[in-house]
OpenMM code with the backbone's topology and positions (N, CA, C; nanometers):
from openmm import Vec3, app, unit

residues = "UNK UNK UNK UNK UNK UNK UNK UNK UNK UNK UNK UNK UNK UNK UNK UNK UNK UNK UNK UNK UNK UNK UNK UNK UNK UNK UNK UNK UNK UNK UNK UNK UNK UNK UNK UNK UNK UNK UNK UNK UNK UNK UNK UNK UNK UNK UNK UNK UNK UNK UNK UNK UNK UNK UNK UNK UNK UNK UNK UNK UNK UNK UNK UNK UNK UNK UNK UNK UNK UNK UNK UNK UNK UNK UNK UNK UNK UNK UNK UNK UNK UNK UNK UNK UNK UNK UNK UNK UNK UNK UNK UNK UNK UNK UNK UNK UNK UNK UNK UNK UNK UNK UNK UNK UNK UNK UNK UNK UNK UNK UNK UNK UNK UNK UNK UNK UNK UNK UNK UNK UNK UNK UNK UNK UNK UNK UNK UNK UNK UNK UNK UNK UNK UNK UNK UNK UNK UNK UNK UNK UNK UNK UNK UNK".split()
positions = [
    Vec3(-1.5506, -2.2397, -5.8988),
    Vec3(-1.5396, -2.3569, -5.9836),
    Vec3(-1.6742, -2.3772, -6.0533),
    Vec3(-1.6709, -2.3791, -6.1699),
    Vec3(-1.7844, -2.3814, -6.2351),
    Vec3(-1.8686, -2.5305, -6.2774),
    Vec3(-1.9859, -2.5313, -6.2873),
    Vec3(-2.1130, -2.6107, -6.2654),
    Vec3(-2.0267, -2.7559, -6.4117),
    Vec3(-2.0080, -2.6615, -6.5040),
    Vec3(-1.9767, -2.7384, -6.6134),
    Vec3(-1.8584, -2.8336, -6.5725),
    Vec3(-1.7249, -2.7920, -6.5798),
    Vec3(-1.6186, -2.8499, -6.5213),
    Vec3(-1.6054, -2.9758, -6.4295),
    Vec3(-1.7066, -2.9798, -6.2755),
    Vec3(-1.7556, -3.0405, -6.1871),
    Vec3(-1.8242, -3.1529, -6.3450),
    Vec3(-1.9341, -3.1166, -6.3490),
    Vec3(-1.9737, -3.2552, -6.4626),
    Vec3(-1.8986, -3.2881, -6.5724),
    Vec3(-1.8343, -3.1859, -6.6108),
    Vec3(-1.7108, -3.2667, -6.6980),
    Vec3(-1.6382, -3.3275, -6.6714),
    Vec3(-1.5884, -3.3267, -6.5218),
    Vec3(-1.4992, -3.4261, -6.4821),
    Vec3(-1.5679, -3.5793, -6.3960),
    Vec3(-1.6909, -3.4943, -6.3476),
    Vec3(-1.7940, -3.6539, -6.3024),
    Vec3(-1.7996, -3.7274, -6.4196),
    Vec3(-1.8208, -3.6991, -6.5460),
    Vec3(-1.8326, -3.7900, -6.6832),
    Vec3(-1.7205, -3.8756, -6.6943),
    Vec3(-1.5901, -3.8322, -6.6908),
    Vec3(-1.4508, -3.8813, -6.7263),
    Vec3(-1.4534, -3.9918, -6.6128),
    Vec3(-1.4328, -3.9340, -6.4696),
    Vec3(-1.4557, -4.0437, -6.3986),
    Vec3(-1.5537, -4.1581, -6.4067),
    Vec3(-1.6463, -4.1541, -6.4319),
    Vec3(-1.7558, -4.2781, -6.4288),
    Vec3(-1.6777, -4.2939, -6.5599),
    Vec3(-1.6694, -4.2726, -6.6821),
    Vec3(-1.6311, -4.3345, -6.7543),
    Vec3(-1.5178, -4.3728, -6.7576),
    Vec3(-1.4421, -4.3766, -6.7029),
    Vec3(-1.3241, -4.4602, -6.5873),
    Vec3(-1.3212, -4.5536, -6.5097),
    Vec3(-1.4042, -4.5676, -6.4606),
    Vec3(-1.4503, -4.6247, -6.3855),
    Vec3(-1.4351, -4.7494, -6.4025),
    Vec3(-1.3979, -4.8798, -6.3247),
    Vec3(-1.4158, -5.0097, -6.3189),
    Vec3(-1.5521, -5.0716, -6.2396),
    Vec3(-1.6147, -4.9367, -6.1478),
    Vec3(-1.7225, -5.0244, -6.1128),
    Vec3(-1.7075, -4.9055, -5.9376),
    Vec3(-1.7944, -4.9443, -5.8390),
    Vec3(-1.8146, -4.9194, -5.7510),
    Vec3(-1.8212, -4.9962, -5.6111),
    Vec3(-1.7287, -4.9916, -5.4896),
    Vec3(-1.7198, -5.0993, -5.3736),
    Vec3(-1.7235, -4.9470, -5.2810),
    Vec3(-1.7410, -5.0605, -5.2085),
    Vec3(-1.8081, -5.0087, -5.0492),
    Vec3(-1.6714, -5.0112, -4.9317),
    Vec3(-1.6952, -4.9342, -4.8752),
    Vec3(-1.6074, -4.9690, -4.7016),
    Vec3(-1.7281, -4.9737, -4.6145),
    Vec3(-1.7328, -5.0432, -4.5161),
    Vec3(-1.8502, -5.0687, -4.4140),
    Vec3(-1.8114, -4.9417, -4.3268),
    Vec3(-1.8758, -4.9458, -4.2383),
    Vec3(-1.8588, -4.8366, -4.1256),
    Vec3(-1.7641, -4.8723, -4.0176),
    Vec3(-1.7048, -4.8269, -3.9475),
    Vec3(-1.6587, -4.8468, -3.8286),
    Vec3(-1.4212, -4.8913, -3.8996),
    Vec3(-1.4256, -4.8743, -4.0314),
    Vec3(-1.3453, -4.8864, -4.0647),
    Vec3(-1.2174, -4.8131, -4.0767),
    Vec3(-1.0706, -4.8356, -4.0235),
    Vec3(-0.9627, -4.7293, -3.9775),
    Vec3(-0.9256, -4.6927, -4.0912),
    Vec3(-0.9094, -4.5589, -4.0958),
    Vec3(-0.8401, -4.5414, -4.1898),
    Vec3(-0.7126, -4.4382, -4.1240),
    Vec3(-0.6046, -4.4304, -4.1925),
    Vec3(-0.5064, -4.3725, -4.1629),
    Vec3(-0.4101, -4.2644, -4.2636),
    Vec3(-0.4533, -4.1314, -4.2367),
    Vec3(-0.3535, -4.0113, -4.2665),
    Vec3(-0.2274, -4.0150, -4.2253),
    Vec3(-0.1059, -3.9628, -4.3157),
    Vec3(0.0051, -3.8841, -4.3371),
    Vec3(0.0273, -3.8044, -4.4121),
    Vec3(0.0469, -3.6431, -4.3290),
    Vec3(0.0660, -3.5549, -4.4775),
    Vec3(0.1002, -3.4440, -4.4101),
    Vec3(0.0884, -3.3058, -4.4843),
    Vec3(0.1209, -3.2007, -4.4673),
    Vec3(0.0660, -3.1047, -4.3506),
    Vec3(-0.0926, -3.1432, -4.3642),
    Vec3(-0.2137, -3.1033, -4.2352),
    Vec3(-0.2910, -3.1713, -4.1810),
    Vec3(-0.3086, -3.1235, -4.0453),
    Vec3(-0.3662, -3.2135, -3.9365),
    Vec3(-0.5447, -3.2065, -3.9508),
    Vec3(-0.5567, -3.2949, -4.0514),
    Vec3(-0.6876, -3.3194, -4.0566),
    Vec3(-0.7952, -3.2951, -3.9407),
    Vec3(-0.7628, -3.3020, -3.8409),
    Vec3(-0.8433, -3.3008, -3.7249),
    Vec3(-0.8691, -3.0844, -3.7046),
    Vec3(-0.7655, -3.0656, -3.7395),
    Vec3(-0.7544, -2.9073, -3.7209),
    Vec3(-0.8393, -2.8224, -3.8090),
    Vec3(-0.8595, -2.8537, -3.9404),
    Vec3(-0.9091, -2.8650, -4.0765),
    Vec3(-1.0919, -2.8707, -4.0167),
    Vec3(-1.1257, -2.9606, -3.8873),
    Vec3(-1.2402, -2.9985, -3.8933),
    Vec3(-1.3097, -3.0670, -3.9797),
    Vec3(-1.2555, -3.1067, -4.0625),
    Vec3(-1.2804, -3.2389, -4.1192),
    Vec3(-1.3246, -3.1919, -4.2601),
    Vec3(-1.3147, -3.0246, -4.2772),
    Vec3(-1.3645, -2.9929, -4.3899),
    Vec3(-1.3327, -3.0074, -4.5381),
    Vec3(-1.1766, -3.0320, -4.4974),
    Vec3(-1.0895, -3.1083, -4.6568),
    Vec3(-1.0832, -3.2135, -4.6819),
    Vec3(-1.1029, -3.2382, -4.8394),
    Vec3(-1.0651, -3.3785, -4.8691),
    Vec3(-0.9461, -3.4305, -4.8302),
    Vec3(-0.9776, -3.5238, -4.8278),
    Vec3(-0.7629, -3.6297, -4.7795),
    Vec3(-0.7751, -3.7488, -4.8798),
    Vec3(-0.6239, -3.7763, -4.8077),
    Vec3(-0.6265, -3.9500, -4.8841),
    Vec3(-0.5430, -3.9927, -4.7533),
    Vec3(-0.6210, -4.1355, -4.7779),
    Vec3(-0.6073, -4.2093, -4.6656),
    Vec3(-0.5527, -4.3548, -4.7140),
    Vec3(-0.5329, -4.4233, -4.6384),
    Vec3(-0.4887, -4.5991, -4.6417),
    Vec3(-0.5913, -4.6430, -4.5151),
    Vec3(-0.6572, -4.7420, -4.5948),
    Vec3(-0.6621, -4.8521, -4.4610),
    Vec3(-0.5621, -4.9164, -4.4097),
    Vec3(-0.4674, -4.9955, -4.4411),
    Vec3(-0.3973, -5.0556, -4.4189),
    Vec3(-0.2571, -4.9296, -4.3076),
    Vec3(-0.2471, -4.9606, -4.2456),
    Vec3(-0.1374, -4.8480, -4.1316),
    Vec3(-0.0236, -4.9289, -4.2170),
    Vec3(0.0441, -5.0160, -4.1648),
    Vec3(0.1311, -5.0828, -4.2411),
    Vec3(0.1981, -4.9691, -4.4218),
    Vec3(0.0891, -5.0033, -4.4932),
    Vec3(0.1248, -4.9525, -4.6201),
    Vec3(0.1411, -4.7638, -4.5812),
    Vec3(0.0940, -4.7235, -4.5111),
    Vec3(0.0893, -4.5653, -4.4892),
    Vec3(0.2063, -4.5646, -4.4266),
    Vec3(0.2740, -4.6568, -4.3846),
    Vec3(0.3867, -4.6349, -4.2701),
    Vec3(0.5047, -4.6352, -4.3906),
    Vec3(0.5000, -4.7549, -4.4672),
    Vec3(0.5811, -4.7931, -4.5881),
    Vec3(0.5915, -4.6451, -4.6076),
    Vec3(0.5206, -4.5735, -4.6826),
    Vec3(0.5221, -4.4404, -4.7827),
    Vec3(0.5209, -4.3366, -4.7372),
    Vec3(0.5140, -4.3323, -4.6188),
    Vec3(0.5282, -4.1724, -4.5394),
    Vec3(0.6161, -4.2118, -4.3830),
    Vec3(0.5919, -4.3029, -4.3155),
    Vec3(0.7265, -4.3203, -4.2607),
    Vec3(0.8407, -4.3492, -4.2866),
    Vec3(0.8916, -4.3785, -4.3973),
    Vec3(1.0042, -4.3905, -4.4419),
    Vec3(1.0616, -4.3238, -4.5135),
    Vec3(0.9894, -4.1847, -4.5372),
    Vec3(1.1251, -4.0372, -4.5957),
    Vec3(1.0430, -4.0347, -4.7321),
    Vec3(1.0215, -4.1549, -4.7758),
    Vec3(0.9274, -4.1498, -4.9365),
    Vec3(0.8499, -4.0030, -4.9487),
    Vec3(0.7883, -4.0049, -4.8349),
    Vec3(0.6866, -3.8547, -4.8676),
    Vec3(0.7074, -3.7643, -4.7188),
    Vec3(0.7496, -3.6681, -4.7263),
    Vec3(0.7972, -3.5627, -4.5847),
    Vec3(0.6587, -3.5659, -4.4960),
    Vec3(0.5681, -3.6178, -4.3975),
    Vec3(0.4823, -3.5816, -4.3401),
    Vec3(0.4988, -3.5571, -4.2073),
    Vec3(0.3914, -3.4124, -4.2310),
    Vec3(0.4428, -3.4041, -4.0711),
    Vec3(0.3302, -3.4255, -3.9332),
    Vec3(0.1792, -3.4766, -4.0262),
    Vec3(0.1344, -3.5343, -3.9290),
    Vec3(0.0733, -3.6447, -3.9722),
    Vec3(-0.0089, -3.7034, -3.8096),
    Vec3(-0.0593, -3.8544, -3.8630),
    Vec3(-0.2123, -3.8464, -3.8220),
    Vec3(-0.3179, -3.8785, -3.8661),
    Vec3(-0.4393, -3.8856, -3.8178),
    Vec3(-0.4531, -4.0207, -3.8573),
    Vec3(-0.5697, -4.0741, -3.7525),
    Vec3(-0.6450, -4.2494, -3.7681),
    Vec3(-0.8189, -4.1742, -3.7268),
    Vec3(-0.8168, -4.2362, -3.8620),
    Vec3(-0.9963, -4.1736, -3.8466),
    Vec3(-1.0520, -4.3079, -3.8298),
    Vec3(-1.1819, -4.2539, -3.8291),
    Vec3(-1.2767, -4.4251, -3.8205),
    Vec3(-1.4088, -4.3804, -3.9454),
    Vec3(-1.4479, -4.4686, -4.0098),
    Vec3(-1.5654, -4.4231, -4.1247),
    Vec3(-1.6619, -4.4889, -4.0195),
    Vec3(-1.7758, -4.3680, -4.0100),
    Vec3(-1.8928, -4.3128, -3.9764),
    Vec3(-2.0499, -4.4101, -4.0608),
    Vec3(-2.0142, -4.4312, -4.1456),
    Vec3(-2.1164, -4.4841, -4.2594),
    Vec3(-2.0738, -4.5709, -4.3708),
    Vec3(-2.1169, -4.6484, -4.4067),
    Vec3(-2.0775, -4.7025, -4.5273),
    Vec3(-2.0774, -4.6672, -4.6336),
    Vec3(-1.9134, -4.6331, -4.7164),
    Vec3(-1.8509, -4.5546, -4.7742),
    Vec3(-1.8718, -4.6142, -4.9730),
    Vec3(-1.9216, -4.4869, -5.0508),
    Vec3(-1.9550, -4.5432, -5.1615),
    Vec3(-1.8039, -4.5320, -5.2003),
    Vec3(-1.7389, -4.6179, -5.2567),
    Vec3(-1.6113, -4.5706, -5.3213),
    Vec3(-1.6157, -4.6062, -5.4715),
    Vec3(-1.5777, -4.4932, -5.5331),
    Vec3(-1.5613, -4.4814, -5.7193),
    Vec3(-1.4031, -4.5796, -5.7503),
    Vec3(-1.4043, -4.6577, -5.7901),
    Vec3(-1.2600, -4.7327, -5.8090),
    Vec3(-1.2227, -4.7401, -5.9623),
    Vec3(-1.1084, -4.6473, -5.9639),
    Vec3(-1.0364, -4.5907, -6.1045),
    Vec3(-0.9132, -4.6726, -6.1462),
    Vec3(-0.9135, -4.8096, -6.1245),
    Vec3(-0.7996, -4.8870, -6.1168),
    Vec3(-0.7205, -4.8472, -6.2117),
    Vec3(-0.5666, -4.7930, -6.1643),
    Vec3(-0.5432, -4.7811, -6.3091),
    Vec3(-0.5366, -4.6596, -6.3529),
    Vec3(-0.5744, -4.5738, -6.3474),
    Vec3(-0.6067, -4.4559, -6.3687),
    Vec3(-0.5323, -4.3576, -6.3140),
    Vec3(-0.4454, -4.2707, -6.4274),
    Vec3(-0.3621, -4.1672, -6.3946),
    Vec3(-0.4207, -4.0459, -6.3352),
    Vec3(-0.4271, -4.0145, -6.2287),
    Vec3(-0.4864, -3.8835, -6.1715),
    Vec3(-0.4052, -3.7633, -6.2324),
    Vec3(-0.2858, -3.7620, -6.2119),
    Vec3(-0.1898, -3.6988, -6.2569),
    Vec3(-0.2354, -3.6030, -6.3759),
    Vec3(-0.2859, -3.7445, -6.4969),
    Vec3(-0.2802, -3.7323, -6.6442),
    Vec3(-0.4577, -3.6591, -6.6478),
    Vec3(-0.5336, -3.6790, -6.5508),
    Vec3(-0.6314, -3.5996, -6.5427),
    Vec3(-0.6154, -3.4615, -6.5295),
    Vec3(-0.5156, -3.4462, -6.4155),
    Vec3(-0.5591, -3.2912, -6.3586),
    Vec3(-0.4596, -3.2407, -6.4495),
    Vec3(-0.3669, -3.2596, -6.5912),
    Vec3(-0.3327, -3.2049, -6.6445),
    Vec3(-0.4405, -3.1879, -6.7676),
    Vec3(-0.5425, -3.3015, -6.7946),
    Vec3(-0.6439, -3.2538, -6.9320),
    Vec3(-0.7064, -3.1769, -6.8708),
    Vec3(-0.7474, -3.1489, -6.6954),
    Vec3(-0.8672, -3.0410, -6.6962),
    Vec3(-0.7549, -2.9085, -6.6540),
    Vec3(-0.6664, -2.9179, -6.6904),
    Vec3(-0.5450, -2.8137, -6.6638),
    Vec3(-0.5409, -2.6725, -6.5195),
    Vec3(-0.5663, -2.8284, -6.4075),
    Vec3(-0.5514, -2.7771, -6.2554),
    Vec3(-0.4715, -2.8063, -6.1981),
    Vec3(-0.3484, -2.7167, -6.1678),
    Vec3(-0.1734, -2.7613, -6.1367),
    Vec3(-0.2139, -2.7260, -5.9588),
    Vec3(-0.2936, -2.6951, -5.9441),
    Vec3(-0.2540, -2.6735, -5.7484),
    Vec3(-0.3850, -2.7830, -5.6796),
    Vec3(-0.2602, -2.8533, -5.6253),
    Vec3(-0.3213, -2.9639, -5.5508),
    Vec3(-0.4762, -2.8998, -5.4884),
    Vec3(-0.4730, -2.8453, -5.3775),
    Vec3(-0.5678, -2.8027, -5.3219),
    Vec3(-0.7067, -2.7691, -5.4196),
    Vec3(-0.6987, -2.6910, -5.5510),
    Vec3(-0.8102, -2.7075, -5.6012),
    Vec3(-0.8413, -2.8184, -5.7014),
    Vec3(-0.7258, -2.8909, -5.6976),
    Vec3(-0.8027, -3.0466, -5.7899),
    Vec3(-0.8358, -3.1567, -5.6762),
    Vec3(-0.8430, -3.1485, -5.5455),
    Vec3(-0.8441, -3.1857, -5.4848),
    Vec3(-1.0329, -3.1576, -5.4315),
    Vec3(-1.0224, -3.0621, -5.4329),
    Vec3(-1.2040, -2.9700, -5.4273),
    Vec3(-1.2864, -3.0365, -5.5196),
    Vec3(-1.2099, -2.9670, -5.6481),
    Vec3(-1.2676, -3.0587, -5.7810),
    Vec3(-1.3074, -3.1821, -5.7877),
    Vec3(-1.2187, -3.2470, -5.7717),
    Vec3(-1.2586, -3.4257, -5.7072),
    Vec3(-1.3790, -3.4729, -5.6384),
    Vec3(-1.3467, -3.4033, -5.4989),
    Vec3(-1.4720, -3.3752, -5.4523),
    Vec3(-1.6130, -3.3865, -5.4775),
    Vec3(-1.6453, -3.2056, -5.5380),
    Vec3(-1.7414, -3.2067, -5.5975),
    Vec3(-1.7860, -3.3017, -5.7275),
    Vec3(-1.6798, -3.3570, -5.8129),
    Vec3(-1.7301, -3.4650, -5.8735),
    Vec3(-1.7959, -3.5996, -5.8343),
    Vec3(-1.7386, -3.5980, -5.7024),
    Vec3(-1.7541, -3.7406, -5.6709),
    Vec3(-1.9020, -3.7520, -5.6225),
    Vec3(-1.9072, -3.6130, -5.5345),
    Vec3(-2.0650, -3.5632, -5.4834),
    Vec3(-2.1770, -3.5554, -5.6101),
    Vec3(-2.1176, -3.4911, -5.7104),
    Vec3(-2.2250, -3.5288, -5.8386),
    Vec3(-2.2713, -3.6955, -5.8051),
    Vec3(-2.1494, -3.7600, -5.8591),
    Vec3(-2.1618, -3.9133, -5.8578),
    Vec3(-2.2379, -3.9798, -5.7271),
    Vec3(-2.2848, -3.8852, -5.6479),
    Vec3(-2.3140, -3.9384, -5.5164),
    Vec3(-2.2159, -4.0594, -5.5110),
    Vec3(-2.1101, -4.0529, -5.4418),
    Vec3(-1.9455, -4.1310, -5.4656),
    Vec3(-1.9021, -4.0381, -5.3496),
    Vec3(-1.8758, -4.1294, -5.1854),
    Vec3(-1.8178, -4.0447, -5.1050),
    Vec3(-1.6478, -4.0912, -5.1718),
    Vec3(-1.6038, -4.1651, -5.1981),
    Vec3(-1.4479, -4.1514, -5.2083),
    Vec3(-1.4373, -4.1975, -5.3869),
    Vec3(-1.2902, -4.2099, -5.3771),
    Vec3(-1.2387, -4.2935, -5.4892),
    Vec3(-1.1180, -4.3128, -5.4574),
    Vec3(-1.0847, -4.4460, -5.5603),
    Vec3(-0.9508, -4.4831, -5.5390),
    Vec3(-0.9235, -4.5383, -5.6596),
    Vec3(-0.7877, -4.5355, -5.6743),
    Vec3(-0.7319, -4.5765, -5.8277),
    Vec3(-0.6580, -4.6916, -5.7889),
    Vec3(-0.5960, -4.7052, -5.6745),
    Vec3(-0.5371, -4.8137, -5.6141),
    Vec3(-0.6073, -4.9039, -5.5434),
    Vec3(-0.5158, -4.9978, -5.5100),
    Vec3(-0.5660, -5.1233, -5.3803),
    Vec3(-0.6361, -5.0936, -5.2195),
    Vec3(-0.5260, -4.9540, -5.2104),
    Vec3(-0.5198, -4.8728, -5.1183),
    Vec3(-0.5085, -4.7611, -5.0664),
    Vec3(-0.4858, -4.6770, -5.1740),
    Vec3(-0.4934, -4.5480, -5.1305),
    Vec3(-0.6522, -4.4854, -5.1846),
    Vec3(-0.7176, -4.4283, -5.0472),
    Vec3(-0.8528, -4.3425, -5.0514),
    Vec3(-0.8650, -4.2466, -5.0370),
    Vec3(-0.9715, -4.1545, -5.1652),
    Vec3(-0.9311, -4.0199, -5.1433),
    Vec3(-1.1310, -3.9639, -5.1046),
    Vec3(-1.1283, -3.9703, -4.9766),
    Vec3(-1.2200, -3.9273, -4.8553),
    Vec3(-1.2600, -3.7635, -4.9087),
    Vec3(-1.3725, -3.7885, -5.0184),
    Vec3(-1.4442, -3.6490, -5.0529),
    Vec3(-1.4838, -3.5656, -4.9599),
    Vec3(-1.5122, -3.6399, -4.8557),
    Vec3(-1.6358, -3.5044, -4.7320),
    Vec3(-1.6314, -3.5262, -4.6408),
    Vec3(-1.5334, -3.5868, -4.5399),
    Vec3(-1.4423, -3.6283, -4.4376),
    Vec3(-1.5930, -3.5621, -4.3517),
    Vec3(-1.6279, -3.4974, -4.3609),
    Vec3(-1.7402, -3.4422, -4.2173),
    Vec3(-1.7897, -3.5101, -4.2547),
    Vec3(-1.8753, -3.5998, -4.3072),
    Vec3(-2.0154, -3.6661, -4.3458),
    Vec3(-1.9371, -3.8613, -4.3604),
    Vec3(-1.8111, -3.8639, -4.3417),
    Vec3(-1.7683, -3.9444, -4.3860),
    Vec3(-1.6933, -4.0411, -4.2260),
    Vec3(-1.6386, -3.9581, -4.1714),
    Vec3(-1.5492, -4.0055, -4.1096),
    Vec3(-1.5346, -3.9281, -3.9634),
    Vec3(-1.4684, -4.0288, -3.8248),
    Vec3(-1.4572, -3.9209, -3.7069),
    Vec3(-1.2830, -3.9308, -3.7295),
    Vec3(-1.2604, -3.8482, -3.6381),
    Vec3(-1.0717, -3.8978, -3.6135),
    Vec3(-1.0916, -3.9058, -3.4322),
    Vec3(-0.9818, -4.0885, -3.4962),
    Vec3(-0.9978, -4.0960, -3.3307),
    Vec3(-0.8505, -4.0502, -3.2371),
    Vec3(-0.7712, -4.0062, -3.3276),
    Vec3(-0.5816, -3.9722, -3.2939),
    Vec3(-0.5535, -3.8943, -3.4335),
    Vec3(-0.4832, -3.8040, -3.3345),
    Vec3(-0.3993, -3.6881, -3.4731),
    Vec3(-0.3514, -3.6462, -3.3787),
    Vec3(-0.1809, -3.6254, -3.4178),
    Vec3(-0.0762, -3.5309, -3.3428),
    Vec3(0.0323, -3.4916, -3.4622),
    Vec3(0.1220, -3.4410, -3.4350),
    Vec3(0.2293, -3.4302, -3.5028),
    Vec3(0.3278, -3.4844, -3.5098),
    Vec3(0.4258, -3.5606, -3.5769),
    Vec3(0.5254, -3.6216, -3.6239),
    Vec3(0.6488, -3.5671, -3.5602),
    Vec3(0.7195, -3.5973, -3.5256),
    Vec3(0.8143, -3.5631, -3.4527),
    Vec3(0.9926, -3.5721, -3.5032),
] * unit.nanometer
topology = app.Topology()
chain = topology.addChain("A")
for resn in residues:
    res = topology.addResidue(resn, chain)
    for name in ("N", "CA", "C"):
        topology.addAtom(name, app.Element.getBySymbol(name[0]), res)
């Protein structure tokens, strides 16, 4: 992934941007998805909910197939980039990256430009750039 790209897309984001909030430390956050974050070692980005409740809404209820659950805890107080509003979607089609997994990297490393451990476009959904530097998991199993 090239040097340019990474700052072409840190630009779009900040200039997106509504501004910058914090999560304190010691704060739950909660996975549902395809992989067991904990297995991963913490090396992939995710998206998370604080709220269990709203993660339960959208992935316990058939909305999204998951087949596991992790509850992490944030480690540090979390810079978060907040894109209210903001079509991710309509992004990773202008920087024309169709596989989750590498717009997902991409993100990432943008956000790390931005020194920006997460972002979120919503109320509630967080997307946890560097989960090792970010977060422990205190439960992960599989869905049953």
């Amino acid at each position: 992934m090239s040097s340019s790209r990474i700052k072409d897309l840190s630009e779009v984001l900040n200039d997106k941007s509504v501004g910058r909030k914090e999560i304190k430390s010691g704060v739950n956050l909660h996975h549902m998805g395809a992989f067991n974050v904990n297995e991963h070692q913490l090396i992939k980005p995710f998206w998370a909910y604080e709220c269990l409740r709203k993660t339960e809404d959208k992935y316990g209820n058939f909305e999204v197939k998951s087949k596991f659950y992790t509850k992490a805890e944030t480690i540090k107080n979390l810079t978060v980039l907040d894109l209210k509003g903001t079509s991710l979607m309509m992004l990773c089609e202008e920087f024309k990256v169709y596989d989750h997994t590498i717009w997902n990297d991409l993100l990432a490393k943008a956000l790390d430009y931005l020194k920006c451990d997460a972002l979120t476009y919503s109320d509630d959904e967080i997307f946890i750039a560097c989960p090792d530097k970010s977060v422990r998991v205190l439960f992960s199993n599989e869905n049953s």
